[in-house]
C-alpha positions in Angstrom: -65.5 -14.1 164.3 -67.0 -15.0 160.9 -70.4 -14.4 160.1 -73.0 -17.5 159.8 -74.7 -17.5 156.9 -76.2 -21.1 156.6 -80.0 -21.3 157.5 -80.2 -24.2 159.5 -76.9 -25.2 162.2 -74.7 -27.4 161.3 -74.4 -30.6 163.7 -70.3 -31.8 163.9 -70.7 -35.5 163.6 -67.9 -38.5 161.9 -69.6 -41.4 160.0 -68.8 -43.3 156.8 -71.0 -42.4 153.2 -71.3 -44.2 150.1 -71.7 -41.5 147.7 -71.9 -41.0 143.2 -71.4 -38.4 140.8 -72.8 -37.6 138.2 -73.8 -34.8 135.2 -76.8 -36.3 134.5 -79.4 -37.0 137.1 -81.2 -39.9 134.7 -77.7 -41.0 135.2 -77.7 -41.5 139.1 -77.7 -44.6 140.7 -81.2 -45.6 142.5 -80.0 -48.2 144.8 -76.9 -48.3 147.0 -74.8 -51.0 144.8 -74.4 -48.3 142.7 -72.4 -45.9 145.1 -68.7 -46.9 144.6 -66.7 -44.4 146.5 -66.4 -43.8 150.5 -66.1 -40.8 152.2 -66.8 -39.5 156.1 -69.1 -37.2 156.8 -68.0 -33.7 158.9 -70.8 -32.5 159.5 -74.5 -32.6 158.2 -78.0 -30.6 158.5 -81.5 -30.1 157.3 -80.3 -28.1 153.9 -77.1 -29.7 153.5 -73.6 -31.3 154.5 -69.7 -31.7 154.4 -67.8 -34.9 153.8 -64.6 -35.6 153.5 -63.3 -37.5 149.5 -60.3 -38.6 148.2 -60.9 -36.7 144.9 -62.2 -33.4 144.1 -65.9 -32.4 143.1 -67.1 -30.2 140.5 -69.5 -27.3 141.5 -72.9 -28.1 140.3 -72.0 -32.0 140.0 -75.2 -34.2 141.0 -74.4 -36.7 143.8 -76.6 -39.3 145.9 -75.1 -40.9 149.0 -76.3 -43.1 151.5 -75.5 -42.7 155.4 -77.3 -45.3 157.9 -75.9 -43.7 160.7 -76.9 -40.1 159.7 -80.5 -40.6 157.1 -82.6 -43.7 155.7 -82.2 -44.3 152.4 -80.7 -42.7 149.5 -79.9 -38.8 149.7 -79.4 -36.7 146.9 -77.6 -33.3 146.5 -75.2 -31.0 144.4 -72.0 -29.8 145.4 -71.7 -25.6 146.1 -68.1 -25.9 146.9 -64.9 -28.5 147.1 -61.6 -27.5 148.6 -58.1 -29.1 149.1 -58.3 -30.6 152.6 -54.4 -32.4 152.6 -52.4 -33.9 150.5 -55.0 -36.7 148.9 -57.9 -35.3 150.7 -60.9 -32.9 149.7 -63.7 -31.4 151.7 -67.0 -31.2 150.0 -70.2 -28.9 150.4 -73.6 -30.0 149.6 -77.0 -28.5 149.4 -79.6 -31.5 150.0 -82.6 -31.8 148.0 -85.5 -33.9 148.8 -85.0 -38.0 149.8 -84.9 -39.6 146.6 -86.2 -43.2 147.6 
């Protein structure tokens, strides 16, 4: 059995995110007509989640997404990890940081 080493558990959930990327933070979008791309959500928690894109992340990339179903407002985080999930697909790790708006 592999070891947990996340802080907070994970809850499994499935819901839609509108989510962009960006190097620069000044550069990220501060309302959600600015987040262009759609992805589902895995799995989520306090300190971070996993969503599901149809292109690959870089580590240490800035995103903000937006989830009704899952937070209010805009969320912001960096990606820790990306890895080939099928063909087309990619799975995505993020560490949260604090509610932007």
């Amino acid at each position: 059995m592999k070891k947990e080493r996340r802080s907070n558990e994970r809850l499994r959930t499935a819901g839609p995110v509108h989510y962009c990327c960006s190097d620069s933070r000044s550069a990220l979008p501060e309302s959600r007509s600015g987040l262009s791309d759609l992805g589902i959500v895995i799995n989520f928690s306090d300190t971070g989640l996993c969503f599901i894109a149809t292109c690959p992340l870089e580590v240490g990339q800035n995103v903000v997404l937006q989830s009704p179903r899952m937070f209010e407002g805009l969320e912001e985080g960096v990606v820790r990890w990306c890895a080939r999930a099928g063909a087309s697909l990619w799975r995505i790790g993020l560490k949260r940081r604090a509610f932007a708006a």
